[in-house]
N, C-alpha and C positions, 0 to 999 in steps of 0.2 A: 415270483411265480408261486401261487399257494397251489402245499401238497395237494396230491390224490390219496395218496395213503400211507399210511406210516406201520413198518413192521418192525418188533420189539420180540428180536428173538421168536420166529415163528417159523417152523420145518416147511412149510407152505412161500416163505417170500422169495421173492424174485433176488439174484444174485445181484449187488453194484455193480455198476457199468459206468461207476465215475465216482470222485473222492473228492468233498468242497471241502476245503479250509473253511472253517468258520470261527469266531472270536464271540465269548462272551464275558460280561463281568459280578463280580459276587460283590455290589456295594453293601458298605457298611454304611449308617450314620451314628453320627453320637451316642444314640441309644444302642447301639450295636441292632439293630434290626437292619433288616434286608429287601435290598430293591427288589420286588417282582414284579412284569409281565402278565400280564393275562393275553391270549391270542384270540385272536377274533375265530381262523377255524375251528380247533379244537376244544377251546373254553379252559384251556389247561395253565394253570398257571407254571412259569419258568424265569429263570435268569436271562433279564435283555441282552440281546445279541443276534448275530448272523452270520455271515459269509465275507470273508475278507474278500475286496477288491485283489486285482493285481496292480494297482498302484499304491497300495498300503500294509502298513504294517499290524499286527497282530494287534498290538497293542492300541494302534490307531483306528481300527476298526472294530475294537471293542467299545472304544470312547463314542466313537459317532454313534453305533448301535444304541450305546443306553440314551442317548441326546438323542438322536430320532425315533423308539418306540418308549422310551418313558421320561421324555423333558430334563434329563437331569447330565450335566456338563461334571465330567469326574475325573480324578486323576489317578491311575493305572500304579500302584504301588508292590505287585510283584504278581508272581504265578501261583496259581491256587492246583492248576492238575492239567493233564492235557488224556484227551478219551480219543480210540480209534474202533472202534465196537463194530465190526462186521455184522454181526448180529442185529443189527441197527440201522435200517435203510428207510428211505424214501422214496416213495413213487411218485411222478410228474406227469401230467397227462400230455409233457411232450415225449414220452419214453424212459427219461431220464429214471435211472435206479441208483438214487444217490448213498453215499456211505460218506457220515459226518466225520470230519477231522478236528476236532474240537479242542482250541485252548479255553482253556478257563483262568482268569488275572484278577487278584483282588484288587481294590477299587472304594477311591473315600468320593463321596461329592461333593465339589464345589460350588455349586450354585442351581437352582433349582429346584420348584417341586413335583412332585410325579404325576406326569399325566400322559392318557395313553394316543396314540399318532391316529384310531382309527385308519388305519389303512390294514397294518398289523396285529394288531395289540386293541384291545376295547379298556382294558384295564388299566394302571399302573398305582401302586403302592408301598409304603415302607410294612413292611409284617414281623413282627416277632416272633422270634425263632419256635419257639412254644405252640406256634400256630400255625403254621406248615405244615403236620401231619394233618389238620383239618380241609388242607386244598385241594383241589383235584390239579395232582402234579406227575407228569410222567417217570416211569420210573427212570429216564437215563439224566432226568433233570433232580430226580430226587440224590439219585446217587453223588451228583455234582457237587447238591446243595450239603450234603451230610458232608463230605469230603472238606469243602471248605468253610462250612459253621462249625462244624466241632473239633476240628483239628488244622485251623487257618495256620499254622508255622509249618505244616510238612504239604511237600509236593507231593501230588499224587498222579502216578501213570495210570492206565488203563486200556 
């Protein structure tokens, strides 16, 4: 279901009226560069990921995520942060005023290279860390990424 609108800490948004789990993953490769996302609505680059199913787990639905919007089959090697940001909602043009529950799970990959689903995502690439301030990235994705690029050994709440 692509948003309607996305608010980011705005005295003006609509209160949630619902709380998705959603799972994403912070891949590393070799080079230590990082898998990103581009999305088809907002053009913003992010960490692949979505909305865990109720028939999966956290972890399980980070893995599918990065394999359905950027081609790449990874294994889940621990937790990077988990965000609950009220301040941070979504709007659905079925009504829905969603409030993300977001795990974030570092992540090596196994096989594959990046390419994007078109449905989702227009994009997919490996980026170096260095090059991330030059994306158009939201800030609750930038916060993610800072979180687990430069300080990958500590969990972070939020």
């Amino acid at each position: 279901m692509p948003r309607q609108t996305e608010y980011y800490h705005d005295p003006n948004a609509p209160v949630a009226n619902s709380l998705a789990p959603t799972s994403f993953a912070v891949v590393r490769d070799a080079q230590r560069r990082v898998l990103l996302v581009q999305r088809i609505d907002t053009r913003n680059w992010e960490l692949p990921g979505g909305k865990v199913n109720a028939d999966e787990s956290a972890p399980d639905a980070a893995a599918r995520e990065v394999n359905e919007e950027a081609g790449v089959l990874i294994t889940v090697t621990g937790l990077a942060g988990v965000y609950t940001d009220p301040g941070h909602v979504m709007v659905y043009s079925s009504g829905e005023v969603r409030q993300q529950f977001a795990v974030c799970f570092h992540a090596t990959p196994l096989r594959g290279e990046p390419r994007p689903d078109h449905k989702e995502t227009i994009n997919a690439a490996w980026v170096e860390t260095e090059a991330l301030d030059d994306l158009p990235i939201h800030p609750s994705a930038k916060l993610r990424l800072a979180h687990a690029v430069k300080q990958p050994a500590q969990v972070h709440v939020a």
